[in-house]
C-alpha positions in Angstrom: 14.1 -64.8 29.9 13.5 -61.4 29.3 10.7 -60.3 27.1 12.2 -57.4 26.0 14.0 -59.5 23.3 17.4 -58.0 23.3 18.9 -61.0 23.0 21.7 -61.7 20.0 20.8 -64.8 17.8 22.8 -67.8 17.2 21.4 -69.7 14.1 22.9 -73.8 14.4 23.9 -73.5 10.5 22.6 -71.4 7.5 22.1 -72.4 4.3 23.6 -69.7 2.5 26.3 -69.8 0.3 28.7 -68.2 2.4 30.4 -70.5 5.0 29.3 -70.7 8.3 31.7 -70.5 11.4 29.1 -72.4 13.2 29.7 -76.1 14.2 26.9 -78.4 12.8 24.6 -80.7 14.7 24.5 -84.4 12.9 22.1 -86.6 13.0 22.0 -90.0 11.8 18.4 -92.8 11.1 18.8 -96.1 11.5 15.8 -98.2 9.4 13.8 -101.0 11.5 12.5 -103.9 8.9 9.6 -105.7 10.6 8.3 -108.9 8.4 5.1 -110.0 8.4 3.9 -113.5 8.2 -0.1 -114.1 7.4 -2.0 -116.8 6.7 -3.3 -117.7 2.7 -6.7 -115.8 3.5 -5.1 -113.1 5.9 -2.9 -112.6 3.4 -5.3 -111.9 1.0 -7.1 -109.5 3.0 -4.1 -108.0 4.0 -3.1 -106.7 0.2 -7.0 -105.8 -0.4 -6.7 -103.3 2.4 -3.4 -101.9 1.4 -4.9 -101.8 -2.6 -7.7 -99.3 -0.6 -5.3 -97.5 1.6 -2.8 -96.7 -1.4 -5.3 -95.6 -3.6 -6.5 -93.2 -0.8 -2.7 -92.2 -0.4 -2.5 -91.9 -3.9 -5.1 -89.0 -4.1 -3.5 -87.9 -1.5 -0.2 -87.2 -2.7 0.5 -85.6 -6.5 1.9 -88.6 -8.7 4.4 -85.2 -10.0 5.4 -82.4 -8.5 6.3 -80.8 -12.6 3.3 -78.8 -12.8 3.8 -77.0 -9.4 7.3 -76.4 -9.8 6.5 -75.4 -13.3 3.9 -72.9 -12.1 5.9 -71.9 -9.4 9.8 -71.6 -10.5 9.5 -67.8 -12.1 8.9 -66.5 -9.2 11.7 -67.5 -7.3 15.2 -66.1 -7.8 18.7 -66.3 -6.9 20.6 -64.1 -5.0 23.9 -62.7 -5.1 25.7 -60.4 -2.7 29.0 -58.9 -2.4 31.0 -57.1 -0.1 34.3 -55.0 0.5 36.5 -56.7 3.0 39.3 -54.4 4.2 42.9 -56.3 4.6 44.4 -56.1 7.8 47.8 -57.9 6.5 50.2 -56.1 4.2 53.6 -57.6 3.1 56.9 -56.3 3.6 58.3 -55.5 0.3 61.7 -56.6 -0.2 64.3 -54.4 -1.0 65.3 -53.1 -4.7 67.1 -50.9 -6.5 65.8 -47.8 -7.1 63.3 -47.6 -10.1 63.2 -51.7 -10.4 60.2 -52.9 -12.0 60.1 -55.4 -9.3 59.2 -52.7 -6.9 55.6 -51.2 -8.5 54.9 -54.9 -8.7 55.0 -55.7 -5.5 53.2 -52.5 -4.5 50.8 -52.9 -6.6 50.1 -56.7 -5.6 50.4 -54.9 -1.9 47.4 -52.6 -2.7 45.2 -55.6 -4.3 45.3 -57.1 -0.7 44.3 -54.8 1.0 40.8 -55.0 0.2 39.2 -58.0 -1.9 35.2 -58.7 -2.8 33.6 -61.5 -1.1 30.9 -62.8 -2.9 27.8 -65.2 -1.5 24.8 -66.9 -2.8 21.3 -67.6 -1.8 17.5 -67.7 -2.8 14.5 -65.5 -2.6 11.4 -65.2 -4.5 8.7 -62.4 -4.9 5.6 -61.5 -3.6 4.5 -58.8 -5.3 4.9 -58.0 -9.1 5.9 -54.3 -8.5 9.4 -56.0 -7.4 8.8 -56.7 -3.4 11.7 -60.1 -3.0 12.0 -61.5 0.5 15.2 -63.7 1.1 17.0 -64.4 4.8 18.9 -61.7 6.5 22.5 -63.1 6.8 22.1 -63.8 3.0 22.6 -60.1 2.3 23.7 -58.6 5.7 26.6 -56.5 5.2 26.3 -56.7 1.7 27.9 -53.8 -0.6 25.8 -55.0 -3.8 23.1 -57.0 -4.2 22.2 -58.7 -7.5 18.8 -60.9 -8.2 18.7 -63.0 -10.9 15.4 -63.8 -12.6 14.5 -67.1 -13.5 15.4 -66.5 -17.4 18.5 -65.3 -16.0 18.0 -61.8 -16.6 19.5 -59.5 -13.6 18.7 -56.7 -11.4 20.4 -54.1 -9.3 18.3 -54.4 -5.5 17.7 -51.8 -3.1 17.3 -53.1 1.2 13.8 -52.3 1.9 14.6 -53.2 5.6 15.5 -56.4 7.5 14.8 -57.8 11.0 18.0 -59.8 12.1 15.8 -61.5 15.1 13.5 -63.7 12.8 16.7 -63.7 10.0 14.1 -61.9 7.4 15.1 -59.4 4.8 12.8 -57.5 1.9 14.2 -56.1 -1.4 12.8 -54.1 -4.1 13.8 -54.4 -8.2 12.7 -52.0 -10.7 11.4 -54.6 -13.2 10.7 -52.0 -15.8 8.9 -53.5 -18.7 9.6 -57.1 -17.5 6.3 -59.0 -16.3 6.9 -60.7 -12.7 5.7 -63.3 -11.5 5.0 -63.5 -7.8 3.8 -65.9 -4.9 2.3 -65.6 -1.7 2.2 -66.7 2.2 -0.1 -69.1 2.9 -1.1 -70.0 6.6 1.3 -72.3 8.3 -0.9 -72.9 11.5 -2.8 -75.3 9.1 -0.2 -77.7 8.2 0.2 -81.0 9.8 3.2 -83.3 10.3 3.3 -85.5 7.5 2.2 -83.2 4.7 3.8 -82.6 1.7 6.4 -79.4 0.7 8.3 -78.9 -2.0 11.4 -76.4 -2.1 12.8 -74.2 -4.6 16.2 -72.5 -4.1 20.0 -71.8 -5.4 22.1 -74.7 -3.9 25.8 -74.4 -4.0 25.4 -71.7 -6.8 23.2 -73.9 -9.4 19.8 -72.1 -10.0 16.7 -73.7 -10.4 16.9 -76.6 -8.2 13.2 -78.0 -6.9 13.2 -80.9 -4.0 10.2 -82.2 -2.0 9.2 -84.1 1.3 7.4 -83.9 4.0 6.7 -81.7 7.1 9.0 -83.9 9.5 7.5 -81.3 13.0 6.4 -78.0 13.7 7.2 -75.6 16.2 10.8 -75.8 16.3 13.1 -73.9 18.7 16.8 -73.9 17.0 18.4 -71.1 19.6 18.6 -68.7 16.6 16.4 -66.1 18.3 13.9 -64.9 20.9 10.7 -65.5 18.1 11.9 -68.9 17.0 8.9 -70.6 15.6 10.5 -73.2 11.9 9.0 -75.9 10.2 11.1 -78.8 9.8 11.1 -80.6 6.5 13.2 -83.8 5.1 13.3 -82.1 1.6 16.6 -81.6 0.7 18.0 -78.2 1.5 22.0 -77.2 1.3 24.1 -73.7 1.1 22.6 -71.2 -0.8 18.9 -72.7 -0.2 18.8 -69.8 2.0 16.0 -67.6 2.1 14.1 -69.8 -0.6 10.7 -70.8 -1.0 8.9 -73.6 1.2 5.6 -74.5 -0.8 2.6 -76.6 0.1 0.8 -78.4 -2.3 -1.5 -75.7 -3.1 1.8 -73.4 -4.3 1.8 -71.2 -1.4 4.8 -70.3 0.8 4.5 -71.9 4.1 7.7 -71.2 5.2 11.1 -69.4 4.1 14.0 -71.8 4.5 17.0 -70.8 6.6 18.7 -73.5 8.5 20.2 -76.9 8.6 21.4 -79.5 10.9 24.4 -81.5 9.0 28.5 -81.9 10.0 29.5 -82.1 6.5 27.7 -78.8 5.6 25.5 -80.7 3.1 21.8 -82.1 3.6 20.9 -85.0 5.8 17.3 -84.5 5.6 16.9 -81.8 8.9 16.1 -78.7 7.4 14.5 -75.8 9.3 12.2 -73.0 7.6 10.6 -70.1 9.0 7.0 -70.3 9.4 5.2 -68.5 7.1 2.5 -66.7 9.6 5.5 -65.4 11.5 6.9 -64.2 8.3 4.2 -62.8 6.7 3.6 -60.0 9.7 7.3 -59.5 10.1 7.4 -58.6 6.1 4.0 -56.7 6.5 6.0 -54.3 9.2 9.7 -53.6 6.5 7.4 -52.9 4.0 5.4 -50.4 5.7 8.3 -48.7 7.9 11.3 -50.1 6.7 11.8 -51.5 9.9 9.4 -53.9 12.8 7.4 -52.2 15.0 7.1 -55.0 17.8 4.9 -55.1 20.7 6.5 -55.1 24.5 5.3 -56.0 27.5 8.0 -55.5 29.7 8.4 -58.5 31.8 11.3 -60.8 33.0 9.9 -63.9 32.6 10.2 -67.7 33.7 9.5 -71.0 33.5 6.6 -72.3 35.3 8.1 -75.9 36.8 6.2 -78.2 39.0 7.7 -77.2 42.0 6.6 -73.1 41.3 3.5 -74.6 40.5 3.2 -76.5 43.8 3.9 -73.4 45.3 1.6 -71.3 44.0 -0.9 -73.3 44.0 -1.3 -73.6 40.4 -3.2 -76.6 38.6 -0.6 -77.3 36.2 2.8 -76.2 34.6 1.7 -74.4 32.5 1.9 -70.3 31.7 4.8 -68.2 32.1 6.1 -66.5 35.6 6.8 -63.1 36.0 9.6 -62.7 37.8 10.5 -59.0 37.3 8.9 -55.6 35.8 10.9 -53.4 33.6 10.6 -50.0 35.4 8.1 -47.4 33.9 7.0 -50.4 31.1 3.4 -51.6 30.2 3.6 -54.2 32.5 4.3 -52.3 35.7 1.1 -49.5 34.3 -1.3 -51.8 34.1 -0.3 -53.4 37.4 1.0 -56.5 36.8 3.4 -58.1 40.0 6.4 -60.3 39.7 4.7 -63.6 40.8 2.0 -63.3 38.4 1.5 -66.1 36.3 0.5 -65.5 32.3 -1.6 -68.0 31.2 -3.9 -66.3 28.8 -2.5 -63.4 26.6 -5.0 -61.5 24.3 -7.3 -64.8 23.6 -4.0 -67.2 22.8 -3.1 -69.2 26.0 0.8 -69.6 26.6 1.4 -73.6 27.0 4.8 -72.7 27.8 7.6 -69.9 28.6 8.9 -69.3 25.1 5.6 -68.7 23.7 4.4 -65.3 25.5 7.6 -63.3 23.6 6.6 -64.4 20.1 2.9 -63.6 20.9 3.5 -60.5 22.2 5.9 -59.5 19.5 2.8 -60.3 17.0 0.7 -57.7 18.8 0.2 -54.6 17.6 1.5 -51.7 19.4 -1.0 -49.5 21.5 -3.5 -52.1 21.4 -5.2 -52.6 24.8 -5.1 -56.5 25.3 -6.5 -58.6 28.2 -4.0 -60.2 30.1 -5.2 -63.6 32.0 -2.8 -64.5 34.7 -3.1 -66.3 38.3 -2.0 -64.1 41.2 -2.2 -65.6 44.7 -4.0 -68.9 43.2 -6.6 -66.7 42.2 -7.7 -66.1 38.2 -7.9 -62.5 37.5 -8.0 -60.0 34.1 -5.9 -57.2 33.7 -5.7 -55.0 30.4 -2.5 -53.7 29.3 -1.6 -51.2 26.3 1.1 -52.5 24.5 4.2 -50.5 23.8 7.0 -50.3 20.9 9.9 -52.8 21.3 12.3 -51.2 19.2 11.5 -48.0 20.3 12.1 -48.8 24.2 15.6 -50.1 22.9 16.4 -47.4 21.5 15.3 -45.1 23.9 17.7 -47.1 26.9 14.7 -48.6 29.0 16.6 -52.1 28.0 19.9 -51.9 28.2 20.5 -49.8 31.4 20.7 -46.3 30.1 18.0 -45.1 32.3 18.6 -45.6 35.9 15.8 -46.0 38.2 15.4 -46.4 42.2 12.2 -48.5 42.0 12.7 -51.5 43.5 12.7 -55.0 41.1 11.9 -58.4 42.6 13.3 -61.3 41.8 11.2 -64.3 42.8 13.6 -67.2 42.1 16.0 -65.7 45.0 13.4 -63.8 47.2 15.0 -60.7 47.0 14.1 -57.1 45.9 16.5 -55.1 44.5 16.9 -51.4 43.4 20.1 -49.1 42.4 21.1 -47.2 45.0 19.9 -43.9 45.6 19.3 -40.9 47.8 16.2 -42.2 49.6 18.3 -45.3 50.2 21.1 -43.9 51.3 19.4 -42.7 54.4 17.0 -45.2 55.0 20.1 -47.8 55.0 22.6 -45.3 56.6 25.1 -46.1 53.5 27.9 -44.3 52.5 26.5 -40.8 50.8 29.0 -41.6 47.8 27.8 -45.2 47.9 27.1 -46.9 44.1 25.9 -49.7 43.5 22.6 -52.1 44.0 21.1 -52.4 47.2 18.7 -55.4 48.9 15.5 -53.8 49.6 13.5 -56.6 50.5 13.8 -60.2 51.4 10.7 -62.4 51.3 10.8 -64.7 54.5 11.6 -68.5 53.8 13.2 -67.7 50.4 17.1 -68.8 49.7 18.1 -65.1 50.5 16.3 -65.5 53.5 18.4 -69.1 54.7 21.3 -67.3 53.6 21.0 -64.4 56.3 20.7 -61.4 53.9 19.0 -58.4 55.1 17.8 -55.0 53.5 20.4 -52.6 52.7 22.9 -55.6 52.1 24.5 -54.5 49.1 25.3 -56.3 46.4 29.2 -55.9 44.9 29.5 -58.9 42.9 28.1 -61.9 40.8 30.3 -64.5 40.2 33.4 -62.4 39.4 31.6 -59.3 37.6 31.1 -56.4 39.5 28.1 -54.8 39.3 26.5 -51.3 40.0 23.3 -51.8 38.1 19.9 -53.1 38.9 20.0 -54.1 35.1 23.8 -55.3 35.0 22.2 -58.0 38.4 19.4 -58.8 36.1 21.0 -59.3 33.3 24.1 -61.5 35.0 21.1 -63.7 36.6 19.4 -64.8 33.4 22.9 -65.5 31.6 23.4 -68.2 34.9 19.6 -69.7 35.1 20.0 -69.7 30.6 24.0 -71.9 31.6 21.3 -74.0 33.6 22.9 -73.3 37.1 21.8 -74.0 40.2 21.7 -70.4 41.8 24.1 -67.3 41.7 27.1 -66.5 43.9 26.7 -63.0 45.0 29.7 -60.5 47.0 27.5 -58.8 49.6 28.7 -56.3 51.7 27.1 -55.7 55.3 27.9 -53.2 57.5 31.4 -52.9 55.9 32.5 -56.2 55.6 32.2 -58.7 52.4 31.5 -62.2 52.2 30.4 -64.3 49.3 27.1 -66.2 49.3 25.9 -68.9 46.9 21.9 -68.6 46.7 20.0 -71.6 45.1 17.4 -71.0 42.5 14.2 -71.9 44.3 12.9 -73.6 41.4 16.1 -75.3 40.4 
């Protein structure tokens, strides 16, 4: 994993009204009927405790959700979007006399397909009364026009204030002119517990003004949508078009923004995903502000920390994230972080597990100075690291190759140090002075590249069948195989002018 995040998302099924291409997951609860047979007093006692425990349920739970969805209804709208799709088949016209009517006919019914409108359908609702509407990204991505419709059915033109296609979050703006808005706000989803009760307000299929409620079914869900993946799951009933909709607690805030759904048929089964609300809330704070997010970065490959790493390294538990390679010139490498530290600690929040480290350092804000807890050598030590911009070291080329660099990068999984081949290499390793490509420039002793025989200034031609002349192409060819769930890499090296393929195990695999 790479903690530059520039990594495409793959949502399991949306919910808006457009079709997804995506296949559906489908899952299916059985119910388990257990009878209980008590005694004429046990019995007795029995229904006196459950008169007490109902009662306390009852205060519990709202005996109607009306009022809330009442109070809370006129501030969520619908959404419609459409867009120009561009025909890529025309007909051949038949042939007719010349000046048959038949002939502008056809032409004309030509010319009508080759472009057509397709329309969708989702949900939104507002957050501030000056016209601020957050919905889901793929609700209105490529969208020509985008209408919101009030809930009294009156309708606005919407301008993109900005979206963020990694967390699927999009904010419009409506000039509401003399009409009086009614808007809602985040509350904090860290504070919900499984079992609590949600109530959702969206646009299925089309229909306006639909409210369900259940429960929080779990927290903390990773869907494989993106690198930040952080949704609620709920069993109130979501379907197409629920998309980018309201998920309220009972105290009528938004916990969560819902966006996904697990169902083969397309419609609900009760597994509904929703983006937490905390994540949301920042990620809207940062389109508002600059139309666009302004993400911390690190700079770090990262991995998971498995028992036999652990063992290794002489760490107490599994727990942290591995670094396993620096992006050259990034925050990491300043501050002096090594591949082979671990992360256990990042500014106050400890990181329980591998995927947590990217949304946490997402959350930061950029050019803050942040202590950075990690093990190195089974020792605990502190090192502070400023915080640069995500988005602008992706544009800039740090991340996807652009810049070339001839610092060496380690990779700990393999035992192996790599850098692209330069100059200074070139005589150090007596190569070829024309020689591209990515050369070995360390191997750590008793590591899989070690048992396999490689040496420094092996180079490497191939992985798997892709050639490769980049550092970043190796790097990024490596993560796609440990993310397959390989076992190791087969590499081309070439030594001393000959080539010979070489399979090298993952040494935490």
């Amino acid at each position: 994993m790479i903690l530059d995040f520039n990594v495409p998302g793959n949502i399991s099924g949306n919910v808006s009204g457009e079709k997804s291409s995506q296949p559906f997951a489908y899952a299916q609860r059985q119910g388990v009927f257990n009878y209980l047979f008590l005694s004429s007093i046990g019995c007795a006692a029995f229904f006196w405790l459950l008169f007490i425990s109902s009662n306390l349920h009852a205060a519990e739970r709202p005996d109607s959700f009306a009022d809330l969805a009442e109070r809370l209804s006129p501030a969520v709208v619908n959404i419609s979007t459409s867009t120009v799709v561009q025909g890529d088949n025309e007909f051949n016209l038949p042939q007719f006399p010349e000046g048959s009517p038949f002939e502008e006919f056809f032409k004309e019914f030509n010319q009508k397909q080759g472009a057509r409108k397709a329309q969708s359908l989702g949900s939104g609702f507002i957050t501030d009364a000056s016209g601020i509407i957050i919905t889901n990204n793929h609700v209105i991505e490529n969208a020509d026009e985008i209408t919101v419709i009030l809930f009294d059915e009156t309708e606005f033109e919407a301008e993109l204030i900005g979206r963020d296609p990694k967390t699927d979050i999009a904010v419009l703006r409506i000039d509401p002119g003399d009409t009086e808005l009614s808007a809602v706000s985040f509350g904090d989803s860290d504070s919900l517990r499984v079992g609590d009760w949600v109530m959702a307000i969206g646009n299925p299929f089309g229909l306006g003004g639909t409210v369900t409620a259940g429960i929080v079914s779990a927290r903390g869900r990773d869907i494989g949508s993106g690198p930040y993946d952080d949704f609620i799951q709920t069993d109130a009933s979501i379907n197409r078009g629920n998309s980018g909709g309201p998920l309220f607690d009972l105290n009528g805030e938004v916990i969560g923004i819902n966006t996904a759904i697990f169902s083969q048929s397309g419609g609900s089964v009760g597994i509904g995903f929703a983006i937490a609300s905390n994540l949301a809330d920042d990620t809207v704070s940062q389109l508002v502000e600059y139309g666009r997010t302004r993400r911390g970065w690190l700079g770090v490959f990262i991995q998971e920390v498995t028992e036999d790493i652990a063992d290794s390294l002489g760490l107490q538990d599994v727990n942290g994230a591995l670094i396993s390679a620096l992006t050259p010139g990034g925050p990491a490498e300043k501050s002096g972080l090594e591949p082979g530290d671990t992360i256990i600690t990042f500014d106050n929040q400890k990181i329980k597990s591998v995927k947590d480290l990217p949304r946490i350092v997402a959350e930061t804000p950029v050019d803050k100075k942040v202590a950075v807890d990690i093990i190195r050598s089974g020792k605990k030590m502190v090192i502070d690291v400023v915080l640069g911009e995500l988005e602008q070291a992706e544009q800039s080329g740090v991340l996807n190759g652009d810049m070339a660099t001839d610092q060496p990068v380690a990779i700990v999984s393999l035992g192996i140090a790599l850098a692209n081949i330069s100059t200074e290499f070139i005589e150090k390793y007596d190569l070829d002075s024309e020689e591209i490509g990515v050369v070995i420039t360390e191997v750590i002793e008793g590591s899989p590249a070690a048992n396999m025989n490689l040496k420094e200034g092996n180079i490497i031609r191939r992985i798997g069948q892709r050639k490769v002349d980049t550092v970043e192409t190796v790097m990024t060819e490596i993560e796609r195989l440990r993310e397959a769930d390989r076992s190791g890499v087969l590499m081309l090296i070439e030594s001393q002018g000959r080539n010979r393929f070489v399979q090298l195990p993952f040494a935490d695999k």
